[in-house]
N, C-alpha and C positions, 0 to 999 in steps of 0.2 A: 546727260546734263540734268541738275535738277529744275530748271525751269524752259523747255523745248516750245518755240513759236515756227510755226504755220501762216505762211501769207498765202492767200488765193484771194485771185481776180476773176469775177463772173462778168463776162460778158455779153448779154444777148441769151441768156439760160432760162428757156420758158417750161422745162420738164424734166425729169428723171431725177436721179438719188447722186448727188454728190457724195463721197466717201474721201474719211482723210485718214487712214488707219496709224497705227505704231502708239507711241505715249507721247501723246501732245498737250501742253497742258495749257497752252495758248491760242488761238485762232484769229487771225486777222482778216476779214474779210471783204473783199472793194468791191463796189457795185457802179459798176461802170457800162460805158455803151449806151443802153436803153435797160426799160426794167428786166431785173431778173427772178425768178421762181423757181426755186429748189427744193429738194428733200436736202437736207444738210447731216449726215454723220459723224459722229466724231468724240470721244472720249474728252475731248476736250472741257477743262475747269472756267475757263475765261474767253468769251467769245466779243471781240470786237468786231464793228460795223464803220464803216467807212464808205465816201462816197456819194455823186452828186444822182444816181439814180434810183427809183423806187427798188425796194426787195423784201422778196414775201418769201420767210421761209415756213415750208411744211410744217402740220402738226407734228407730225409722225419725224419729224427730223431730231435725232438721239441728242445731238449737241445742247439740244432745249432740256432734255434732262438730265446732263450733266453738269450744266455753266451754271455755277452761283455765283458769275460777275456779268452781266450782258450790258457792252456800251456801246451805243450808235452816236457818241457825242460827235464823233468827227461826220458823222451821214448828214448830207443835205440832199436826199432821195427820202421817200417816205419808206418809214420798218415798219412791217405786221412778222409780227410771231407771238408766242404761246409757249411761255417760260413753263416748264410740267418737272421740275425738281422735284429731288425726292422728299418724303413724309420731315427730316429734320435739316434740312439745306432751306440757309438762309440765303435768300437771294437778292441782289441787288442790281436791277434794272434801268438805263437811263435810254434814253431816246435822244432825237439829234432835231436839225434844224425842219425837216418836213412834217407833213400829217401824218404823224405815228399812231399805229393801233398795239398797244402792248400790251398782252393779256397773261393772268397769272391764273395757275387753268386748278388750284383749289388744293394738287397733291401736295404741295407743299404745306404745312403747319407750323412753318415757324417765321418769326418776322421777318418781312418783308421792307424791302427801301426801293421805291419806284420813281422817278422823275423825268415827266416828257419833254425836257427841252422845252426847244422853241415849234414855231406850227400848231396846229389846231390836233392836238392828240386826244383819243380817246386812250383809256386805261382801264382796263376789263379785269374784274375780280369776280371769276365764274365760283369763287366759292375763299372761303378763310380769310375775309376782309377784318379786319379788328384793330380795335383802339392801338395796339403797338406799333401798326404798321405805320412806316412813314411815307405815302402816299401824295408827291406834290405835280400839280400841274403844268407847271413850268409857264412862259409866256405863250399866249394862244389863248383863242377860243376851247377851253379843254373841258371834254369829256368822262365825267368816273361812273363807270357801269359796275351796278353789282345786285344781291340777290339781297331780296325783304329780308331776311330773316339776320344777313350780318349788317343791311342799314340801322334795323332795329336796335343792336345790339352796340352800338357806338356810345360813346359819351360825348360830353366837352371834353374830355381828357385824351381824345385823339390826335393825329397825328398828318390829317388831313388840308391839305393849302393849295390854294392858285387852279381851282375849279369854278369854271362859271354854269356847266350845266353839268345835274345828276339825272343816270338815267336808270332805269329800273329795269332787273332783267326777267324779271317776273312778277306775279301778280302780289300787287299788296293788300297784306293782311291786317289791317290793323290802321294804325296813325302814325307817321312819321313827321317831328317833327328835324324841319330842314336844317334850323339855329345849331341842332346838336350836330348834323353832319359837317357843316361849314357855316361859316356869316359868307355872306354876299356870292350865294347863287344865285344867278338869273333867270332859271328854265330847269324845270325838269319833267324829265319824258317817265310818258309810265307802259307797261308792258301792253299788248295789245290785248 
């Protein structure tokens, strides 16, 4: 078939490496029970999240560097993962109703669309933040972490919304002003 989906239900999965081998080019994943934590494999293009409990999947989980579609819209458990696409994979990230932590871990270099839902989300850009990307906060107290050198590097002509606090993931060099990152933050945190 050219379009093969995968459902798996985790429940109560606090360790070890899930695997879903063959060519799947879909993944639907429920998080059920109580929280789950997994290493997640899987060749998989499109990973959906689903589901009323927290789930943390591994860095090192393959699925995260192949999914250029990750959607937790239907999860009301809180998602942490660490989207690691490769060098020309656009990716596009949404989060769901809990306090999502969604990080875009820098491999990737091409635009990015990230949006946390609802819940108090942080949004972590460990590297390659820039004016194209379309980065919105969604409803929440919401979080965008990222690194001096691509705050510096933004304009007015970004793509940046629905952030009340900016926080800095290392030392700043320089002056930032905040107007250019977003209007109406409330807080921001600076590196220790």
């Amino acid at each position: 078939a050219a379009n093969d989906s995968v459902s798996l239900t985790l429940n109560n999965v606090t360790a070890g490496t899930t695997t879903i081998t063959g060519a799947v080019e879909t993944l639907n994943v429920v998080s059920s029970s109580s929280a789950n934590s997994t290493q997640l494999d899987s060749t998989a293009t499109t990973l959906n999240i689903s589901g009323d409990q927290d789930i943390t999947l591994a860095v090192a989980s393959t699925v995260l560097d192949n999914a250029a579609t990750i959607s937790a819209a239907d999860a009301t458990g809180a998602v942490t993962l660490a989207s690691d696409a490769g060098a020309g994979v656009a990716v596009t990230v949404t989060g769901g109703a809990g306090a999502d932590a969604l990080t875009l871990t820098g491999t990737n270099t091409a635009t990015d669309t990230v949006n946390g839902g609802l819940g108090a989300d942080r949004i972590i850009f460990a590297a390659d933040l820039a004016d194209a990307d379309t980065v919105n906060g969604g409803d929440g107290e919401d979080t965008l972490v990222a690194i001096d050198a691509d705050i510096d590097l933004l304009t007015v002509a970004n793509n940046i919304s629905g952030f009340e606090v900016l926080e800095f993931s290392d030392q700043i060099d320089g002056t930032v002003t905040l107007a250019t990152v977003q209007s109406g933050l409330s807080e921001v945190t600076l590196a220790d």
